[in-house]
C-alpha positions as CSV (number, residue, x, y, z in Angstrom):
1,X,0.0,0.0,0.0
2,X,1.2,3.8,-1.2
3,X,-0.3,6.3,0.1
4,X,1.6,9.1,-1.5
5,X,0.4,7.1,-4.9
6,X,-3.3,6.9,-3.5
7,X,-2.8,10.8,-2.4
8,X,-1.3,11.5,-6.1
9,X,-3.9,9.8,-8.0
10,X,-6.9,11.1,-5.8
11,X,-5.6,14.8,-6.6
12,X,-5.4,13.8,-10.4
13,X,-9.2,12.8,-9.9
14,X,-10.1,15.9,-8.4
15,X,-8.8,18.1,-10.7
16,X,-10.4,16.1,-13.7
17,X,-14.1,15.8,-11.8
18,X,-13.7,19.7,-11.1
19,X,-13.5,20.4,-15.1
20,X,-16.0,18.1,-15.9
21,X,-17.9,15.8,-12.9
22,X,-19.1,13.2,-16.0
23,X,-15.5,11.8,-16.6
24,X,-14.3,8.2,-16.1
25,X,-11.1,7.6,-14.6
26,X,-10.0,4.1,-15.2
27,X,-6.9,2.7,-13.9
28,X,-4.3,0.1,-14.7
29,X,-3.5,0.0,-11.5
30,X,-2.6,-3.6,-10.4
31,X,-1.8,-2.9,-6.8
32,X,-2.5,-4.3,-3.4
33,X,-6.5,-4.5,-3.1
34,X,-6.5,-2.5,-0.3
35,X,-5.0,0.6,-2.3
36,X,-7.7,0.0,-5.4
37,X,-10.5,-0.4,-2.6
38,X,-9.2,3.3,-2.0
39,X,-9.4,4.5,-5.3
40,X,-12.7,2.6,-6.1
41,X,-14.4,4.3,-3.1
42,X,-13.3,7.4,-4.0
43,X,-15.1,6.9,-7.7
44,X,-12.3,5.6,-9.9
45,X,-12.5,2.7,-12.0
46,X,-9.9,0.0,-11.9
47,X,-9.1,-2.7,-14.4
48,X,-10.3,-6.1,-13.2
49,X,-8.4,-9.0,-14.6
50,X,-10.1,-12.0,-14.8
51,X,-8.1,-14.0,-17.8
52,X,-6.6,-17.1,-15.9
53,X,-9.2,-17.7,-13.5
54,X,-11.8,-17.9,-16.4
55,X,-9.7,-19.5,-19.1
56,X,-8.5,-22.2,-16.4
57,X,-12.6,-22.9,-16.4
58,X,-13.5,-22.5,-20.2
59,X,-10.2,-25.4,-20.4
60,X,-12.0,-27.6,-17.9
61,X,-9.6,-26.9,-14.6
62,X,-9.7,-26.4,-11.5
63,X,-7.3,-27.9,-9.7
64,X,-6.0,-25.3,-6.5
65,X,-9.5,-23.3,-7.1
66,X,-7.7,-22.0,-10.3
67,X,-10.9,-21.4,-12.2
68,X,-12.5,-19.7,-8.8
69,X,-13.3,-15.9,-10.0
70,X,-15.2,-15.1,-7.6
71,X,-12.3,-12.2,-7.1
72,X,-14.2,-10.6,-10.3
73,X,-16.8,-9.4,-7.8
74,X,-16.4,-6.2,-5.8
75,X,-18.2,-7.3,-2.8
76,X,-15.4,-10.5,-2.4
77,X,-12.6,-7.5,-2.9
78,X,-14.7,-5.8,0.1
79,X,-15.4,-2.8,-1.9
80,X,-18.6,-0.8,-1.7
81,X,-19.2,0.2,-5.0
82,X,-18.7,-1.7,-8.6
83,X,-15.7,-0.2,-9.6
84,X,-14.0,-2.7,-11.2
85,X,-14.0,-3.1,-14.6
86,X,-14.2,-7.0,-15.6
87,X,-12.5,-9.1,-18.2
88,X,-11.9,-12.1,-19.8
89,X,-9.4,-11.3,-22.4
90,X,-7.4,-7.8,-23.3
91,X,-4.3,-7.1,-25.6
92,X,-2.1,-8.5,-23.2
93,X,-3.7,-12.0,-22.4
94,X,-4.4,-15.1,-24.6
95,X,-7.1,-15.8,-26.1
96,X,-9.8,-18.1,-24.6
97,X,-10.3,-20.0,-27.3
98,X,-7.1,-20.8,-28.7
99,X,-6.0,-22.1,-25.1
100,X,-9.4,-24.1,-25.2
101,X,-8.2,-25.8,-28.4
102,X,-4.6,-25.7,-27.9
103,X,-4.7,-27.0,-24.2
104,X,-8.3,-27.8,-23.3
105,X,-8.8,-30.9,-21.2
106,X,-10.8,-34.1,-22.0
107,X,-12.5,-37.0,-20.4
108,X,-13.9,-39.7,-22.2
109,X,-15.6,-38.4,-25.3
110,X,-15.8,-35.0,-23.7
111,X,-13.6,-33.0,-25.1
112,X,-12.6,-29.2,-24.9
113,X,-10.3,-29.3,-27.9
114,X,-13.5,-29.6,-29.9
115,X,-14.7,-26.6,-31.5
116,X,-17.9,-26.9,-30.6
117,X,-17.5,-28.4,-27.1
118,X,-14.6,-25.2,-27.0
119,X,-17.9,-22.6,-27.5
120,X,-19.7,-24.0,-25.3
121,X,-17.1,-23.9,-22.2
122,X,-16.8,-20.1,-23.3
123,X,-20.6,-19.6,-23.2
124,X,-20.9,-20.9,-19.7
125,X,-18.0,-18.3,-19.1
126,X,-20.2,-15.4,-20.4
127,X,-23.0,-16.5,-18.0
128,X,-20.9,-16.3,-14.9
129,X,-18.5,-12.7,-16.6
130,X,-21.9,-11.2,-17.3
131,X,-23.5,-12.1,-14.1
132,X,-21.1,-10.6,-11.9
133,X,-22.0,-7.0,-10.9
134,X,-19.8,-3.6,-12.1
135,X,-18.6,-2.8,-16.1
136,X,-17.4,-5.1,-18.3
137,X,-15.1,-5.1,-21.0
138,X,-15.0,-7.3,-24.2
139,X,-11.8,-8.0,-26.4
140,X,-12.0,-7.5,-30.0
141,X,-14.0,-10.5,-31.3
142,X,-14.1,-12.5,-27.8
143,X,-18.0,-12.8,-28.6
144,X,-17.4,-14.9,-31.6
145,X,-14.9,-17.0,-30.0
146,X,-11.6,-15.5,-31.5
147,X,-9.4,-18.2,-31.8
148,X,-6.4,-16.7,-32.8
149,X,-3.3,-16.0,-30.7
150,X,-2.2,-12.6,-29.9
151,X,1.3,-14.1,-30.2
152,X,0.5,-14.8,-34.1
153,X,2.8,-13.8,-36.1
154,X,1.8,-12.7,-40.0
155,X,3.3,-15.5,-41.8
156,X,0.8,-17.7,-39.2
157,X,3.4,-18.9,-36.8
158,X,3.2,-18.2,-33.0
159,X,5.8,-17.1,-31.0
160,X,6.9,-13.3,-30.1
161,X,4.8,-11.5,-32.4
162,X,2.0,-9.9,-30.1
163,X,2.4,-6.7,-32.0
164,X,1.3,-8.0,-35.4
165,X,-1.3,-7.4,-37.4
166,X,-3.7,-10.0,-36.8
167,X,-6.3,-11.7,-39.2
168,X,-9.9,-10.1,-39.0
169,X,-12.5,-13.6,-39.1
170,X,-15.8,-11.9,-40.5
171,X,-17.3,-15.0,-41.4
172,X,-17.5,-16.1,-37.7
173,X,-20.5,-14.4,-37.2
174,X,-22.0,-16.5,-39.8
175,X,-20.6,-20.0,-38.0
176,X,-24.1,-21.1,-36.1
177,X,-21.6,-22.3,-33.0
178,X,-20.2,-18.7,-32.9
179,X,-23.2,-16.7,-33.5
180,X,-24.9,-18.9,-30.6
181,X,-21.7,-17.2,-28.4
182,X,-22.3,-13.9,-29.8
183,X,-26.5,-14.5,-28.5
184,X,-25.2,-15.6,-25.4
185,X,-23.2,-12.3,-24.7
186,X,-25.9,-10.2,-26.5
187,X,-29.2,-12.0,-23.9
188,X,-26.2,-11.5,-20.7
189,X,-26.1,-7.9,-21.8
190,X,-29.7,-7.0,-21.9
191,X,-30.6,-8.6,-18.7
192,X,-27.3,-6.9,-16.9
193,X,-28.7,-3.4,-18.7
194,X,-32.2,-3.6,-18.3
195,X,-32.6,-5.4,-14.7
């Protein structure tokens, strides 16, 4: 915990709410929870990363509680207001589903490897992301089950190439499997806006 950084950031708040009391102030903040409970009660945003814990559930773990992310929730970080903004993916984690079919587990004929059976897991992961209380954000594409890796490179390898440009898969939304994802994350967003 920093309180000159709390102290600093606060006064950086102020000033921006005195010129105009409508502005968000989101931070990448990352620190101890007590220090972003500070800044979330004082009406800033913080980023809320929620990548392993619900990739680790989409691939079928949870061995150690890794797919418990239940720390998504402000009211298990002790807060008393949303203020943290949730997600699944970003431009610095992977991709859901290209861990779910690169890594996914299996059982049987069960399968997470499995296109389909891969949507699915990352459906169920847009019930529980949507159903948690406080803003969300969606990565480019992660409601059509993007499936390529942000380490792609342009020649289609994978290995150090975050930076690249990366292919743009319109004809997802036209996969029945993908467009169920994409009604999945549209219903979770209707009911979180209009209830």
């Amino acid at each position: 915990y920093d309180a000159s950084r709390v102290s600093i950031l606060t006064e950086y708040a102020d000033h921006i709410w005195n010129v105009n009391p409508d502005h968000l102030i989101i931070l990448e903040h990352f620190a101890s929870n007590a220090e972003e409970q500070d800044l979330a009660n004082k009406g800033m945003l913080l980023w809320g990363n929620g990548n392993f814990n619900f990739n680790e559930a989409t691939m079928g773990y949870h061995d150690s509680n890794k797919s418990d992310f239940s720390w998504q929730s402000y009211q298990q970080r002790g807060w008393s207001k949303p203020q943290a903004i949730g997600y699944m993916e970003s431009h610095d984690e992977e991709r859901l589903m290209y861990k779910n079919l690169q890594f996914g587990n299996s059982s049987g004929g069960y399968n997470v490897k499995n296109l389909a059976t891969a949507l699915e897991r990352n459906e169920m992961a847009a019930v529980f992301f949507f159903s948690i209380p406080g803003p969300k954000m969606i990565w480019q594409f992660g409601e059509l089950g993007y499936d390529q890796s942000i380490n792609r490179c342009i020649d289609g390898q994978v290995r150090d190439c975050r930076l690249d440009r990366k292919p743009v898969r319109w004809g997802y939304q036209n996969e029945v499997n993908r467009a169920s994802l994409r009604d999945i994350y549209a219903k979770m967003i209707d009911l979180k806006v209009n209830n």
